[in-house]
DRENPA-577106 format. One record per residue (C-alpha): residue in one letter; x, y, z. Coordinates in nm, 4 decimals. Layout:
REC  residu      east     north        up
REC       A         X         Y         Z
...
END
This chain:
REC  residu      east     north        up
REC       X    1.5889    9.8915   -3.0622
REC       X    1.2309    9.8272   -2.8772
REC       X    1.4018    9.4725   -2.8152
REC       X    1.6599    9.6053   -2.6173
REC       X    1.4314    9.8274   -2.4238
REC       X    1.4367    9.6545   -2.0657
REC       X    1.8039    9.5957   -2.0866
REC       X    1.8646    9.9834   -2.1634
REC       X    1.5847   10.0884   -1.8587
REC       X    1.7885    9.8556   -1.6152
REC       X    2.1288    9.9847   -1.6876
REC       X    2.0154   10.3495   -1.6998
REC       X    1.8072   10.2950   -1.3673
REC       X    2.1419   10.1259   -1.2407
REC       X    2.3453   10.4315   -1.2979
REC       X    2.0796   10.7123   -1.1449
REC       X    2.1227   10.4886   -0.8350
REC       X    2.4489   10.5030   -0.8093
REC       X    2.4487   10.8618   -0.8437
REC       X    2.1530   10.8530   -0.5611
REC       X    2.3718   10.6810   -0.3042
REC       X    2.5689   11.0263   -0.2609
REC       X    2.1980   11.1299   -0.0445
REC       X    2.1386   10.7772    0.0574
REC       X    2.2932   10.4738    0.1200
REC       X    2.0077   10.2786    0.1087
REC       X    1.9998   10.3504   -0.2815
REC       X    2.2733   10.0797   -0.2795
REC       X    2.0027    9.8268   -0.2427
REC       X    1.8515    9.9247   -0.6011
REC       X    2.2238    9.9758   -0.7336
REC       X    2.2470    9.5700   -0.6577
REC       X    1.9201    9.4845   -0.7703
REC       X    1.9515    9.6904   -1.1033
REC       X    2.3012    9.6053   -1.1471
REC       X    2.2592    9.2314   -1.1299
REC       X    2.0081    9.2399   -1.3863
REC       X    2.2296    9.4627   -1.6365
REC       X    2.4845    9.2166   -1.6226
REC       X    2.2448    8.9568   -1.7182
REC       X    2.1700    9.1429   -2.0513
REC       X    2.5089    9.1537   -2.0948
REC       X    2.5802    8.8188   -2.0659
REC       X    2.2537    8.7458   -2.2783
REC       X    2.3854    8.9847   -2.5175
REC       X    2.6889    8.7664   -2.5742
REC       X    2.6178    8.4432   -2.4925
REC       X    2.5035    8.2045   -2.8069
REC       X    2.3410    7.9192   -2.6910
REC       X    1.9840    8.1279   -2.6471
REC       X    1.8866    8.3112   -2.9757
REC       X    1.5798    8.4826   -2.8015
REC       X    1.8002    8.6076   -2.5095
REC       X    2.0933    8.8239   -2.7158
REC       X    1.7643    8.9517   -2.9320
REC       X    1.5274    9.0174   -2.6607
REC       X    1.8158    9.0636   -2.3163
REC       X    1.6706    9.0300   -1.9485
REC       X    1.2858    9.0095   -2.0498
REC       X    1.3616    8.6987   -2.2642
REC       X    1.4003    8.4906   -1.9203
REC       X    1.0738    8.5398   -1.8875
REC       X    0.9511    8.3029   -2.1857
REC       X    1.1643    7.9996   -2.0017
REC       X    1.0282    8.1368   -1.6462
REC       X    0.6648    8.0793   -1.7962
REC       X    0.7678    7.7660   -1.9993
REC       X    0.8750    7.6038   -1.6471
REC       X    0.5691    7.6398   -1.4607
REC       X    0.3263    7.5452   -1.7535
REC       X    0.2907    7.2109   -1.6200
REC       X    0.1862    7.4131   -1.2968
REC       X    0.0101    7.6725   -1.4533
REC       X   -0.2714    7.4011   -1.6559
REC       X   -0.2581    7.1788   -1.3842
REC       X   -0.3866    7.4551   -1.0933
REC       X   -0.5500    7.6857   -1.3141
REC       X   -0.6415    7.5733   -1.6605
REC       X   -0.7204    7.2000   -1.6322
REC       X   -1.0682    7.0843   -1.6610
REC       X   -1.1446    6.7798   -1.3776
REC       X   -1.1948    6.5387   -1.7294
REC       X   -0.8618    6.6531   -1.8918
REC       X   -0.6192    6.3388   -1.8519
REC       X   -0.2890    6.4914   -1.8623
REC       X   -0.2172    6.1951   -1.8282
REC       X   -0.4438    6.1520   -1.5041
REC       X   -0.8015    6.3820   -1.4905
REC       X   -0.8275    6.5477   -1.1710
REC       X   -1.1678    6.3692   -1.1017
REC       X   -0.9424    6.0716   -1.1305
REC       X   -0.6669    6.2010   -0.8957
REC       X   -0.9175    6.3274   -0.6479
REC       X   -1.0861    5.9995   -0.6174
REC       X   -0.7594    5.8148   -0.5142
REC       X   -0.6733    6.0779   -0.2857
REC       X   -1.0529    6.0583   -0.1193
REC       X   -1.0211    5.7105   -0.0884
REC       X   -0.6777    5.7292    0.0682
REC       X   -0.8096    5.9730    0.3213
REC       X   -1.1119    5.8349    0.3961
REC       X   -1.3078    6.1115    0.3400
REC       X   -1.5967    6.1901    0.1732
REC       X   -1.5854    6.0402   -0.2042
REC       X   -1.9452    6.0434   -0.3374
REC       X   -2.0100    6.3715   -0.5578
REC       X   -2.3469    6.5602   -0.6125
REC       X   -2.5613    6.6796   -0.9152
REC       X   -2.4933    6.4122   -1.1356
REC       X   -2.2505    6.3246   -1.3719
REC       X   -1.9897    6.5465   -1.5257
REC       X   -1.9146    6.2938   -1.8127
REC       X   -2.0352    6.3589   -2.1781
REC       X   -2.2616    6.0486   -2.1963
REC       X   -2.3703    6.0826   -2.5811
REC       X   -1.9941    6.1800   -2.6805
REC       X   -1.8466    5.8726   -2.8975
REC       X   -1.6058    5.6346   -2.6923
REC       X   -1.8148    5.7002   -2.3604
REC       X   -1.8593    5.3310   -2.1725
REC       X   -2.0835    5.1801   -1.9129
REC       X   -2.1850    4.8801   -1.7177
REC       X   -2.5560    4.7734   -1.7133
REC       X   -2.7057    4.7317   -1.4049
REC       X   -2.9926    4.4665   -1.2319
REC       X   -3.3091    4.5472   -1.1570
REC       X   -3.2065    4.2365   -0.8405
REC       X   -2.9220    4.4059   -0.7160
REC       X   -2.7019    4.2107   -0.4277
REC       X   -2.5157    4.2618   -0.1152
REC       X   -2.1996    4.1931   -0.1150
REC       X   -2.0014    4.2098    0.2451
REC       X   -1.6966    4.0724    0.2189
REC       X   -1.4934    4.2741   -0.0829
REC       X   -1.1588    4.1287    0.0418
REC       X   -1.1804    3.9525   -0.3298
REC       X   -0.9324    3.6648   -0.3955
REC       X   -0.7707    3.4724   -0.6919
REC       X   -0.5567    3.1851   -0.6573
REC       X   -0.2297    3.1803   -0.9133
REC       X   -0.0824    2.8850   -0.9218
REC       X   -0.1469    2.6044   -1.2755
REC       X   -0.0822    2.2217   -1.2393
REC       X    0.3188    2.2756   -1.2236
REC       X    0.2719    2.4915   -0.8523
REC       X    0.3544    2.3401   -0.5322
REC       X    0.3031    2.6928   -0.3893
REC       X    0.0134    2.8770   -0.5110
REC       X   -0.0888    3.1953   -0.3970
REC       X   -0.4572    3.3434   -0.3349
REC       X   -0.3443    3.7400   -0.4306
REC       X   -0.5799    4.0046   -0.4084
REC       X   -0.7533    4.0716   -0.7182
REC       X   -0.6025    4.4067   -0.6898
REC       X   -0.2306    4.4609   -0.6321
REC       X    0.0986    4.6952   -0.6645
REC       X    0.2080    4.7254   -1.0045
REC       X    0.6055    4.6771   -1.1012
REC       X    0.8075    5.0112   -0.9253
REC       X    1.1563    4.9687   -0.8136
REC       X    1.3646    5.1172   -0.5705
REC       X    1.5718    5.3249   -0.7385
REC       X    1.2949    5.4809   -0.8803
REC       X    1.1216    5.4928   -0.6318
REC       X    1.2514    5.6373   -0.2786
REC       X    1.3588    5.4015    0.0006
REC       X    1.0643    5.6149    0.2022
REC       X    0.7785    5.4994   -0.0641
REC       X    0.8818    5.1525   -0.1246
REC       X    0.8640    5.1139    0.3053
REC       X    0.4856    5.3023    0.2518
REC       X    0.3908    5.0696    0.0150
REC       X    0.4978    4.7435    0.1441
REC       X    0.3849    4.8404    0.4955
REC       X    0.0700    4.9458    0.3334
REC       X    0.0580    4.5910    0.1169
REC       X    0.0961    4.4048    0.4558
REC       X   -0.1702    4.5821    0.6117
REC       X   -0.4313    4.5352    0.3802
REC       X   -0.3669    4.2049    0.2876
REC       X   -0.2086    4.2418   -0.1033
REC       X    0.0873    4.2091   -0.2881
REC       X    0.3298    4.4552   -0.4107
REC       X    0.5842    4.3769   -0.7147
REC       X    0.9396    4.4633   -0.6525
REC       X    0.9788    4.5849   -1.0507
REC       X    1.3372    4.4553   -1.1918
REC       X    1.5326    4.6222   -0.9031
REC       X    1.5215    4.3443   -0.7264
REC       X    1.4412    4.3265   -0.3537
REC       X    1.6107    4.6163   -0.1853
REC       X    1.6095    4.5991    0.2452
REC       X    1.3241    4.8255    0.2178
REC       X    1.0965    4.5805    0.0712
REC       X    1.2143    4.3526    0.2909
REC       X    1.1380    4.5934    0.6074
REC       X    0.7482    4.5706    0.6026
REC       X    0.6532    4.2243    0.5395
REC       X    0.4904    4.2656    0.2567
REC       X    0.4057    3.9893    0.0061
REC       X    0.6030    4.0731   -0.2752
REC       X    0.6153    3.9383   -0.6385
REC       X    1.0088    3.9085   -0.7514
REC       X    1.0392    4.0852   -1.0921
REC       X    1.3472    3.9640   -1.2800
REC       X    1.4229    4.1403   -1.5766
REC       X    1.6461    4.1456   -1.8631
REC       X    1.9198    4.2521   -1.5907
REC       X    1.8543    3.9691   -1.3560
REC       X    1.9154    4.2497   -1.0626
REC       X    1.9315    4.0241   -0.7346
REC       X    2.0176    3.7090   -0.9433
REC       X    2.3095    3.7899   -1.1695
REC       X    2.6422    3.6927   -1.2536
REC       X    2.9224    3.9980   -1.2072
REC       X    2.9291    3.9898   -1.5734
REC       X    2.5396    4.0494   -1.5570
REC       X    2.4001    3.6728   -1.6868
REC       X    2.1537    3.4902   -1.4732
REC       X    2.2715    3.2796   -1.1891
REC       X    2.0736    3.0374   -1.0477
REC       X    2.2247    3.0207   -0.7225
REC       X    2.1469    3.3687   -0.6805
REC       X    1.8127    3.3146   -0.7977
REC       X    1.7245    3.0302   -0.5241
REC       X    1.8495    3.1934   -0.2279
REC       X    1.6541    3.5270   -0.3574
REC       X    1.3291    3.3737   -0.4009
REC       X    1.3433    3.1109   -0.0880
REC       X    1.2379    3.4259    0.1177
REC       X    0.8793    3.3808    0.2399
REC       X    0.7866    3.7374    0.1799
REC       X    0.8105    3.6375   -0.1941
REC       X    0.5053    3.4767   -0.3359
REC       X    0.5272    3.4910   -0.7353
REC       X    0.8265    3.5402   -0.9366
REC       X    0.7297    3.7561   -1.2579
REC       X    0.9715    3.7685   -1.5742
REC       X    0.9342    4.0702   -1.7154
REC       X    0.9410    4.0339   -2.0870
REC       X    0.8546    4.4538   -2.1605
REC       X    0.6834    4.7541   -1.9844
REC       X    0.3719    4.9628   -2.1244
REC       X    0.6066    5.2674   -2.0929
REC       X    0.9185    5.1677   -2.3409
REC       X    0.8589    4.8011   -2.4782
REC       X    1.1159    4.7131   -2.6857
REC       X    1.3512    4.9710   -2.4854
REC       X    1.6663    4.9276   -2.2077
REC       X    1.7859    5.1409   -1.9785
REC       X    2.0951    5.2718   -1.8049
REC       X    2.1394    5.3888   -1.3962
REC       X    2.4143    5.6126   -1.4364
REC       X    2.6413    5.5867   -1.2064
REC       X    2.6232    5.8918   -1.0193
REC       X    2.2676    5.7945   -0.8850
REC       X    2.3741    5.4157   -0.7638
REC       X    2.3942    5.4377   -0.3742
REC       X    2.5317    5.1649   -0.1655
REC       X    2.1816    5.0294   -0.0433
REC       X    2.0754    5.0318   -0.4907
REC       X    2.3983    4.8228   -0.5187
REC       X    2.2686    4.5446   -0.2579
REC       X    1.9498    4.5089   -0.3977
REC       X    2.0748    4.4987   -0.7697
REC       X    2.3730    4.2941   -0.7160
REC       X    2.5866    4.5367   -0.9025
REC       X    2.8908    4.7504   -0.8098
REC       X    2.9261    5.1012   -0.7127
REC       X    3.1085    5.3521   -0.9848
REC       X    2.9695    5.1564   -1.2499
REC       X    2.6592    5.2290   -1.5090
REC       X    2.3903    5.0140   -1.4488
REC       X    2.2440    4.8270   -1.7564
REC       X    1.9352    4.6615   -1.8095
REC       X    1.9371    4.5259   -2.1714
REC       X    1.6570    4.5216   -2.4106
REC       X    1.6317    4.1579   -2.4447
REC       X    1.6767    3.8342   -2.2132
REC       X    2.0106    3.6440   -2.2328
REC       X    1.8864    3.3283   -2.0838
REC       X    1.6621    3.2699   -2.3618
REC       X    1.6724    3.3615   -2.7148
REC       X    1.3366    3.0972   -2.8856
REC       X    0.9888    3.0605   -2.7368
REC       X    1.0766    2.6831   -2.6349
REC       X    1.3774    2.8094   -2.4164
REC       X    1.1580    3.0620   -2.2813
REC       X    0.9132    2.8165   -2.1451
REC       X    1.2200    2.6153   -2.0486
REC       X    1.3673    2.9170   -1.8540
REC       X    0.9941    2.9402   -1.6570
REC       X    1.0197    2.5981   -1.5905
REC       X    1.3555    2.6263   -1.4673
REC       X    1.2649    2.9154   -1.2126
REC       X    0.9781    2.7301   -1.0755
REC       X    1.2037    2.4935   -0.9372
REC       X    1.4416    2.6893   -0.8634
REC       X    1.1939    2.8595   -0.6568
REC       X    1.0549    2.5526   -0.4793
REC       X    0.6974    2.5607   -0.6893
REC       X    0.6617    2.9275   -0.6338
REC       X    0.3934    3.0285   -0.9060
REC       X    0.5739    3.1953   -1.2087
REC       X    0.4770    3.4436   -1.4847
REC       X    0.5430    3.6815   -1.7177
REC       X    0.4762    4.0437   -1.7985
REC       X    0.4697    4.2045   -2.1495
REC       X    0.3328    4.4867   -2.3447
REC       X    0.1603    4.3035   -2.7164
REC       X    0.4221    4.4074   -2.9533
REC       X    0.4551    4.1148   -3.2728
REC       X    0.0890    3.9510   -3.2272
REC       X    0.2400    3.6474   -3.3493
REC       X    0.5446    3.6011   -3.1519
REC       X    0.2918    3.5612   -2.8640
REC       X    0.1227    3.3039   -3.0541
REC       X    0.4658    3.1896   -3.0570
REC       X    0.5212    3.1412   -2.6732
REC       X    0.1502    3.0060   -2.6908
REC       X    0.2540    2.7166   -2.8844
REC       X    0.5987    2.6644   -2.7100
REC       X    0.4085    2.5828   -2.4005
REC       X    0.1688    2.3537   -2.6285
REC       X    0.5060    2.1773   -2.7282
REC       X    0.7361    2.1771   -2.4057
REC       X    0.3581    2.1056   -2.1633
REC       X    0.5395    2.3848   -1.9436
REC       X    0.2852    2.6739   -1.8980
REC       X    0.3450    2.9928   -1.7265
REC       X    0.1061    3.0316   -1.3702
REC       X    0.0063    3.3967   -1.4774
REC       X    0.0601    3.6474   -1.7344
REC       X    0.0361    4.0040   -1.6991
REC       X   -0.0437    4.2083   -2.0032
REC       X    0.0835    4.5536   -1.9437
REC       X   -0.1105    4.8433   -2.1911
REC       X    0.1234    5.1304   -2.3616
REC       X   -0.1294    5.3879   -2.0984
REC       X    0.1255    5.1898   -1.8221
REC       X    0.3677    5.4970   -1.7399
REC       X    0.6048    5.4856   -1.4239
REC       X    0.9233    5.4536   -1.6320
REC       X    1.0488    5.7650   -1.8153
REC       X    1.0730    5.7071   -2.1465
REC       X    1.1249    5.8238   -2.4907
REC       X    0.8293    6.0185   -2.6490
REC       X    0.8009    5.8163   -2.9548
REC       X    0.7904    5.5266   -2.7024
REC       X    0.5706    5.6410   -2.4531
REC       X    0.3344    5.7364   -2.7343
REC       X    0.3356    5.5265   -3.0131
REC       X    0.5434    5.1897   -2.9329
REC       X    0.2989    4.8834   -2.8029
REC       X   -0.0268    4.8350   -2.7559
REC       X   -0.2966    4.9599   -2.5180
REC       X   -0.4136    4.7590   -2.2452
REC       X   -0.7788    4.6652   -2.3788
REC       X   -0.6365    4.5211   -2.6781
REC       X   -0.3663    4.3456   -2.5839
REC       X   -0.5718    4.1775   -2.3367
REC       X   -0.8514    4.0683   -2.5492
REC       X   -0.5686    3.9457   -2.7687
REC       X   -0.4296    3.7259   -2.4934
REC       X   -0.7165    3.6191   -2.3479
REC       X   -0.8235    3.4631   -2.7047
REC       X   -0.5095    3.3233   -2.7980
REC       X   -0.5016    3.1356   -2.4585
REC       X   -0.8545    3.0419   -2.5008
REC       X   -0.7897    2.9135   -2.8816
REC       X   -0.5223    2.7088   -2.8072
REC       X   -0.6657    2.5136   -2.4861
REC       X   -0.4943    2.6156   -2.2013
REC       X   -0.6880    2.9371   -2.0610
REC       X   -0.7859    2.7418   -1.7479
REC       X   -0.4231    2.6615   -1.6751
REC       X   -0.3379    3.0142   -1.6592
REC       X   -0.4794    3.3667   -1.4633
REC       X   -0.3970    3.6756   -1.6236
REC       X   -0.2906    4.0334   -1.4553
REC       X   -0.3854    4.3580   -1.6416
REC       X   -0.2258    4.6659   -1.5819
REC       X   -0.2388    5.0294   -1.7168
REC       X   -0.4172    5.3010   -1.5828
REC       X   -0.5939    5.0957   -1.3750
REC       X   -0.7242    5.3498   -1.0492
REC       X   -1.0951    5.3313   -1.0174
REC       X   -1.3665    5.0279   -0.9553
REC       X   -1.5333    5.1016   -1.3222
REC       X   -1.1323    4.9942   -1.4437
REC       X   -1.1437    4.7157   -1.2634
REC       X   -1.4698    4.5869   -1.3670
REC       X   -1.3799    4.6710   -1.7224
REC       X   -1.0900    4.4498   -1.7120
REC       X   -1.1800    4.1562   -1.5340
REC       X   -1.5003    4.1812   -1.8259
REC       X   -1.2527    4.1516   -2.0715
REC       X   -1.0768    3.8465   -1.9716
REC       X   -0.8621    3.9557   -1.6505
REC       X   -0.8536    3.7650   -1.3260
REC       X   -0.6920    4.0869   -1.1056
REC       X   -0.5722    4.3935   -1.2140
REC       X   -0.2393    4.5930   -1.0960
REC       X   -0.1837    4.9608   -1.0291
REC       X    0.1747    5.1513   -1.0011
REC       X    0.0275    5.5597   -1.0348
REC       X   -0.2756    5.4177   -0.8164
REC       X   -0.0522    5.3263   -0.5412
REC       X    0.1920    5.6488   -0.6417
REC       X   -0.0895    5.8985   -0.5543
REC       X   -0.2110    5.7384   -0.2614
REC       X    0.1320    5.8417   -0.1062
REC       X    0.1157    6.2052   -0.1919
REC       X    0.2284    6.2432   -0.5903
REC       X    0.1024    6.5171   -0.7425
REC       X    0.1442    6.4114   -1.1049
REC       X    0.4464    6.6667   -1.0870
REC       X    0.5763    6.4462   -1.3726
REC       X    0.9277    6.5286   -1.2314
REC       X    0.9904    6.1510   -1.1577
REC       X    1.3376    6.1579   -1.3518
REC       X    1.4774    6.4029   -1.2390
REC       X    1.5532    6.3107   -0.9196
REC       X    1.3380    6.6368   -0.8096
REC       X    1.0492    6.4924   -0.6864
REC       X    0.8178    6.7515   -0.5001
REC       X    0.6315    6.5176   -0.2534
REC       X    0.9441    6.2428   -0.1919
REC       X    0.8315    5.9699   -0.3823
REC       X    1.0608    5.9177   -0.7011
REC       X    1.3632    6.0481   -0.5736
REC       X    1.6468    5.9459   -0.3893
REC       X    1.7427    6.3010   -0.2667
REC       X    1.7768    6.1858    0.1944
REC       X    1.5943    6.5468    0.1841
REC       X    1.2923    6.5362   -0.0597
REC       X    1.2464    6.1969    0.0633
REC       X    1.1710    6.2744    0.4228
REC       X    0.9040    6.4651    0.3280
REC       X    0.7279    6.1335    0.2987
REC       X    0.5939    6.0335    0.6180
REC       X    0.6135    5.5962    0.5892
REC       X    0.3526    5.5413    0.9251
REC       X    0.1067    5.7791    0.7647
REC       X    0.1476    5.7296    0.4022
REC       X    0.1155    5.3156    0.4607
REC       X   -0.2003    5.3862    0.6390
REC       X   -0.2986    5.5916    0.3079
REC       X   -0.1709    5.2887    0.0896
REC       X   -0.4028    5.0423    0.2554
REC       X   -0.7109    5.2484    0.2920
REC       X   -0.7054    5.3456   -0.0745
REC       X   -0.6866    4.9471   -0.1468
REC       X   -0.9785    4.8747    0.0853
REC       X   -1.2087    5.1505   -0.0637
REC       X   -1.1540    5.0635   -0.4173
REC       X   -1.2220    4.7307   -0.3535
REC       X   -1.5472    4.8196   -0.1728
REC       X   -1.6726    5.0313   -0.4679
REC       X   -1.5824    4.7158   -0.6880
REC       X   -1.8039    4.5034   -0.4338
REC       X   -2.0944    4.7652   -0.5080
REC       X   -2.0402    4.7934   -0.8402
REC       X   -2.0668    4.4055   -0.8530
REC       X   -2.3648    4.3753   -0.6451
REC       X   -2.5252    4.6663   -0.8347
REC       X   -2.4652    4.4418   -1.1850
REC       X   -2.6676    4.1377   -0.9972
REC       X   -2.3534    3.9329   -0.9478
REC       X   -2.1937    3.7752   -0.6321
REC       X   -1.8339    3.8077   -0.7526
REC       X   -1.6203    4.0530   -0.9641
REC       X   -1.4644    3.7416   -1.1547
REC       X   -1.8512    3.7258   -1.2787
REC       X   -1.8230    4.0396   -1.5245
REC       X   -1.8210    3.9541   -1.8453
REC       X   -1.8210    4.1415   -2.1994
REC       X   -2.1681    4.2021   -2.2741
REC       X   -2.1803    4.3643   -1.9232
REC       X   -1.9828    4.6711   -2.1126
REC       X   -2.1980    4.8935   -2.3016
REC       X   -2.0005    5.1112   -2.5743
REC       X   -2.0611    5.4451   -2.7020
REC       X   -1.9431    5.3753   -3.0753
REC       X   -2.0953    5.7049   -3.2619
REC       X   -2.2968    5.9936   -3.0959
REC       X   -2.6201    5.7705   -3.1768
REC       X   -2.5213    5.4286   -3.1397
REC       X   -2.4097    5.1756   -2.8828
REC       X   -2.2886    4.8182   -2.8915
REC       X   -2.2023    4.6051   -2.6196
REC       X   -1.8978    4.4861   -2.5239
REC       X   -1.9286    4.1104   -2.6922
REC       X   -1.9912    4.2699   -3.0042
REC       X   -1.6254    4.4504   -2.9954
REC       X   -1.4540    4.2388   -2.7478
REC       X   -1.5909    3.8893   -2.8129
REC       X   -1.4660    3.5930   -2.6295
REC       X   -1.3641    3.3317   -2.9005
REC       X   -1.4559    2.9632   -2.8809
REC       X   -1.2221    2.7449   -2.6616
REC       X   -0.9514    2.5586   -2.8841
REC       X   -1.1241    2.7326   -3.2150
REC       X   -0.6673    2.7659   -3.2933
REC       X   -0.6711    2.4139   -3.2219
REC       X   -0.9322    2.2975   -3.4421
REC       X   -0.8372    2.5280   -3.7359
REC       X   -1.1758    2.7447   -3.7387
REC       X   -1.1410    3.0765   -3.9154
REC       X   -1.2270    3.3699   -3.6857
REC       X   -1.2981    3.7633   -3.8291
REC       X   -1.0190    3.8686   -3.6351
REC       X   -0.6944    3.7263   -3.8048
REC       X   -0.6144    3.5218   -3.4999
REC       X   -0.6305    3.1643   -3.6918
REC       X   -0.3657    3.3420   -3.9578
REC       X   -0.1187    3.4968   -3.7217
REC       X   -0.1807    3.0882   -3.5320
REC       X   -0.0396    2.9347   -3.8696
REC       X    0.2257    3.1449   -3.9255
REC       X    0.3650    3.1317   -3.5113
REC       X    0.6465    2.8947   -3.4247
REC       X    0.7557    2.7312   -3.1107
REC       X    1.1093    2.7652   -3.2178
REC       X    1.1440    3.0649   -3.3660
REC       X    1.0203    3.4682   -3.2710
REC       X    1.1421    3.5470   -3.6063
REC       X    0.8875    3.5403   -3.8866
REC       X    0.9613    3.2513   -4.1938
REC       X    0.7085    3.3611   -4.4896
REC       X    0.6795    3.7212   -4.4508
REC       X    0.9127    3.9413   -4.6994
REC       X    0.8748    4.3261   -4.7632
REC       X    0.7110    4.3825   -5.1092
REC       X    0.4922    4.0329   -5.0912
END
């Protein structure tokens, strides 16, 4: 009976104030209090969805009272500053320092465990160099680009509005034209709030083909030209798959389309909203680079791309060698790691479908650079990509510019809430609640956007100058030092070599499996022709 305890103190206590109101009516303030809660055990008592509230009545709440602020509860009290759930404090606190403009250096030395396995550095010169100007530049754009574009070696990753709030797509795009940078409209397509600030954008068309689609929701190239003739667009990026769900669609209900979602996605309101897992314009790796092609002039030389999570090794081989075949190559690929998380997604997705960024870079980078046509293309990385030591680390491994989505997000005002699908956003920024929303001030937020840009980049400069170099494109591999065991180090050209140009091309066996995944890739074909289960 022990369990039922709280519910029998309530209704007893409930009782002896109604008796009490014959002295005092201001006993009928307990009567209500005590009252409410003994009709809660009663309901808990015979409700069944809850097993712990008919055994355990009233004080049972509080196990999902305590369950709903856990998230609060580590991240306030318990969290340690190097505890990345799924962003460290230290790392948080640096984007909001640098989006301030206050103070960002940090005294008494490091916090990090420097002999712990996995810990990672960049050597230094005993020549260091000044470097002024850290407004660093890459120009996209291969032999096929009438158009090409010098972007900012760091830029706004792939958010759309939708998930995003109209308030923190204006913040960032305002924030993007201020400091110079692009932002990428993710496969929303270009909603009037993207179009508001003058930002240069980067087109995202997805599976969808939101902002270029047919109403039965096939690409339209009509659509398509008179979408990407707007000057604010500079790049066109088909997006292939995300770091957060590769492999995985997605629905808009409905209920959460508004009228200004509809314009931007070409769809119609009272309908579900479906992006598919897979492209209909294309279905073979030759039609892929035919659909690229296609888009490029549809888009008047515009430099175009495309972004993908490393799934099948091979079947990027097999794009690799439809683009050997058709002489159509892509102006950029980005190469999104599974760490990449502003999409909700599944938990076996989010955690164990794709591969992470460092990988699937190195991977790209040396299948481009095996089969001959690295110089024709620049590569984005994306994926957790917040601080100048990420930056560095990525353009070591074979990037040309890196892109950042929770960067950007915090620099706004997120507080890693992690509430971004459920249309309860705390601070305004994934939500499209008119209330939460205007929380989010756009004039002071775009300042924040901007400033957090310019500072990262001017740690980058340091960093750079600090390594002996004059440009951040300089970094390469053996610039990374690795922690591999408590006791030992390698550097980063002993794990993440860069393999001999056209080594696919000329047949050489590598230690890495890359010539073997090369042999069995076709131009024609994503599906594999000589593997069977049980050989």
């Amino acid at each position: 009976m022990s369990r039922y305890s709280i519910f029998l103190a309530v209704t007893v206590l409930t009782l002896a104030s109604l008796v009490a109101v014959a002295w005092s009516v201001w006993f009928w303030i307990p009567v209500a209090f005590f009252g409410g809660l003994s009709l809660l055990g009663l309901y808990d008592v015979i409700q069944s969805r809850h097993s712990i509230l008919r055994n355990y009545p009233v004080i049972g709440h509080m196990r999902f009272l305590f369950e709903g602020i856990r998230p609060e509860i580590r991240q306030y009290l318990i969290e340690s500053d190097q505890d990345e759930e799924p962003f460290s404090r230290d790392m948080r606190s640096i984007i909001y320092q640098r989006a301030k403009g206050v103070e960002d250096k940090r005294p008494f030395g490091t916090r990090m465990r420097v002999y712990d396995s996995g810990y990672q550095w960049l050597t230094h010169s005993v020549r260091p160099v000044h470097i002024a100007d850290t407004d660093f530049r890459v120009r996209i754009g291969g032999p096929d680009c009438t158009q090409p574009y010098d972007a900012s070696i760091y830029n706004i990753s792939a958010m759309s509005f939708g998930a995003l709030s109209g308030n923190a797509i204006r913040a960032l795009n305002k924030g993007a034209k201020a400091g110079g940078f692009a932002h990428d409209t993710g496969e929303g397509g270009v909603s009037i709030h993207h179009r508001e600030g003058g930002g240069d954008l980067i087109y995202q068309v997805g599976s969808g083909y939101f902002g270029c689609r047919t109403p039965e929701g096939v690409f339209d190239p009509e659509k398509f030209r008179e979408t990407a003739a707007n000057p604010q667009i500079k790049l066109i990026e088909l997006k292939l798959s995300q770091g957060a769900k590769p492999g995985h669609g997605g629905v808009l209900p409905a209920s959460k389309i508004t009228p200004e979602i509809a314009e931007a996605r070409g769809v119609p309101m009272g309908e579900d909203c479906v992006s598919p897992a897979s492209h209909s314009a294309f279905s073979t790796p030759i039609e892929m680079m035919e659909f690229i092609g296609k888009l490029r002039e549809l888009s008047d030389g515009k430099p175009v791309g495309f972004k993908m999570c490393i799934g099948h090794r091979r079947e990027f081989m097999c794009m690799v060698k439809a683009m050997l075949e058709t002489d159509i190559t892509p102006d950029f690929i980005v190469i999104d790691g599974k760490e990449g998380g502003t999409g909700a997604a599944p938990l076996e997705f989010a955690n164990r479908m794709g591969m992470p960024l460092v990988e699937g870079l190195t991977f790209a980078h040396n299948t481009l650079r095996g089969a001959g046509v690295r110089d024709r293309i620049k590569i984005g990385a994306s994926g957790k990509i917040v601080t100048a030591f990420d930056m560095a680390k990525v353009l070591a491994l074979g990037a040309d510019w890196a892109n950042s989505a929770r960067g950007f997000m915090f620099s706004i005002g997120c507080i890693q809430a992690q509430a971004c699908h459920t249309n309860a956003c705390p601070v305004g920024v994934a939500t499209q609640d008119p209330l939460r929303q205007r929380a989010l001030d756009v004039a002071d937020k775009s300042v924040r956007v901007a400033r957090f840009h310019r500072n990262t980049l001017k740690a980058l400069g340091e960093m750079t100058g600090a390594a002996g170099l004059e440009s951040p494109g300089d970094f390469l591999p053996y610039h990374l030092m690795v922690r591999e065991t408590d006791r030992g180090m390698v550097t980063g050209d002993e794990v993440y070599p860069y393999l001999p140009e056209g080594f696919l091309l000329r047949g050489e066996e590598d230690a890495f499996g890359y010539l073997r995944r090369w042999r069995r890739a076709d131009a024609n074909d994503f599906s594999p022709a000589d593997m069977v289960k049980g050989t």
